[in-house]
C-alpha positions as a LaTeX table, in Angstrom:
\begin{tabular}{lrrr}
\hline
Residue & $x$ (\AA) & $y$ (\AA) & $z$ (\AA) \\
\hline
Unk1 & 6.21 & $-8.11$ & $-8.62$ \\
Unk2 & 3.67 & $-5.44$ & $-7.00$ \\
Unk3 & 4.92 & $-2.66$ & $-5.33$ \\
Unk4 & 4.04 & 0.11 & $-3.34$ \\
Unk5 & 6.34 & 2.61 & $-3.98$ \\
Unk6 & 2.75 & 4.83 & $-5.35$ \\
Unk7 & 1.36 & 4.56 & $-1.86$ \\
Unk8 & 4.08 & 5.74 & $-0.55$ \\
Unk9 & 4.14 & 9.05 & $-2.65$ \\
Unk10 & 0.76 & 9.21 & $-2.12$ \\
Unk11 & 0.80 & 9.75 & 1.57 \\
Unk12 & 3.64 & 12.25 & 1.11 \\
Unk13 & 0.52 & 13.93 & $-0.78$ \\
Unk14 & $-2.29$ & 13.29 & 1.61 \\
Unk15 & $-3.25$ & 14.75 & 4.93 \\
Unk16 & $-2.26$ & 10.88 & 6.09 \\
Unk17 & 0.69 & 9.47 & 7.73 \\
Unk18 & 1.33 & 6.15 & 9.24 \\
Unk19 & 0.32 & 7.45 & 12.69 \\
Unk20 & $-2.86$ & 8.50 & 11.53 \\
Unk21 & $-3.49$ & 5.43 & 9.47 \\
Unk22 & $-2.64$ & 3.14 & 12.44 \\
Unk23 & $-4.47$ & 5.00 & 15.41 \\
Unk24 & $-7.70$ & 6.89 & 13.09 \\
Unk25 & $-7.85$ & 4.29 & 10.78 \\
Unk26 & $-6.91$ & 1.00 & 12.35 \\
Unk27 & $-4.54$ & 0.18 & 9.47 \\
Unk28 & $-2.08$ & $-2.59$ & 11.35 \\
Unk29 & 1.53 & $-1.75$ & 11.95 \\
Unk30 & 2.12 & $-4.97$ & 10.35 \\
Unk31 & 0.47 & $-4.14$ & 6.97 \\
Unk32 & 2.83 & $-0.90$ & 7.07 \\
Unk33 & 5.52 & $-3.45$ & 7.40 \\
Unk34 & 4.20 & $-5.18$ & 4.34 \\
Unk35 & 4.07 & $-2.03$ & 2.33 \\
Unk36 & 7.64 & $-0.54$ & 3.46 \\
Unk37 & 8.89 & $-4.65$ & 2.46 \\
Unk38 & 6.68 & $-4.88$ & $-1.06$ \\
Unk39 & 5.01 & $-7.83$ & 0.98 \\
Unk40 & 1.87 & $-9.23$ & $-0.88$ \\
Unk41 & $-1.39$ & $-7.94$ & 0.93 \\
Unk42 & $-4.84$ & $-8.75$ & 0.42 \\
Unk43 & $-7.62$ & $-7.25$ & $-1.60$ \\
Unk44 & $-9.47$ & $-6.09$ & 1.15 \\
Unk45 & $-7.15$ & $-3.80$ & 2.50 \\
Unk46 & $-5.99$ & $-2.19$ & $-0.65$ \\
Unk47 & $-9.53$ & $-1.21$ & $-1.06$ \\
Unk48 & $-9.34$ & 0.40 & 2.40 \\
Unk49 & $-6.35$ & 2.17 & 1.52 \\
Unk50 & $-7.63$ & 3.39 & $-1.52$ \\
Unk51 & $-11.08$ & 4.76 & 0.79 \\
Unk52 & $-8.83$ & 6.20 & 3.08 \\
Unk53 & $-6.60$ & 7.91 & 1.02 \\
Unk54 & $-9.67$ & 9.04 & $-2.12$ \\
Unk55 & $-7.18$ & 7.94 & $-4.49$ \\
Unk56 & $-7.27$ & 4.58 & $-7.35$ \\
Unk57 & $-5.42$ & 1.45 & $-7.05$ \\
Unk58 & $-3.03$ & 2.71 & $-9.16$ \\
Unk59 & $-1.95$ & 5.44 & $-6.47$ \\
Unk60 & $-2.10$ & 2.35 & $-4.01$ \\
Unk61 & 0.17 & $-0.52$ & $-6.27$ \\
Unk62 & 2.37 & $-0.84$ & $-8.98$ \\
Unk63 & 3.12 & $-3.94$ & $-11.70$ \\
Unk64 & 7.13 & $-4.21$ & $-11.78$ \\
Unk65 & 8.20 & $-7.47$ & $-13.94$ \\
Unk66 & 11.00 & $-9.14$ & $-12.35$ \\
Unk67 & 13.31 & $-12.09$ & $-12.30$ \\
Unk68 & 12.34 & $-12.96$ & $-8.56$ \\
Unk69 & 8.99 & $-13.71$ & $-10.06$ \\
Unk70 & 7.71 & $-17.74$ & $-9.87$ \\
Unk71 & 7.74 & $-19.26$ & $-12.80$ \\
Unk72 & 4.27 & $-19.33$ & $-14.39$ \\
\hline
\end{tabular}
């Protein structure tokens, strides 16, 4: 499962908050949603988080096995 909980510490960081990333940066309130909720979200926009905030994917998203997981 991929989660977020290193974005979130990395805005506590960053001159960013979800105000600024939804009016400067035109970062939806619905992909906040999706971060807050571990929701899957798409390529693109981690690489615009990751422009936004100067940071690596790994400040962005975190690998977390778990049982919920689909069968492979």
């Amino acid at each position: 499962m991929i989660v977020y909980t290193p974005f979130w510490d990395t805005l506590k960081k960053s001159e960013e908050t979800t105000y600024t990333l939804i009016t400067r940066h035109h970062i939806s309130s619905s992909t906040i949603d999706k971060l807050r909720k571990n929701k899957p979200l798409n390529t693109t926009t981690i690489n615009d988080l990751c422009r936004i905030l100067n940071v690596g994917i790994e400040a962005i998203a975190q690998y977390v096995p778990s049982d919920s997981d689909q069968p492979l």
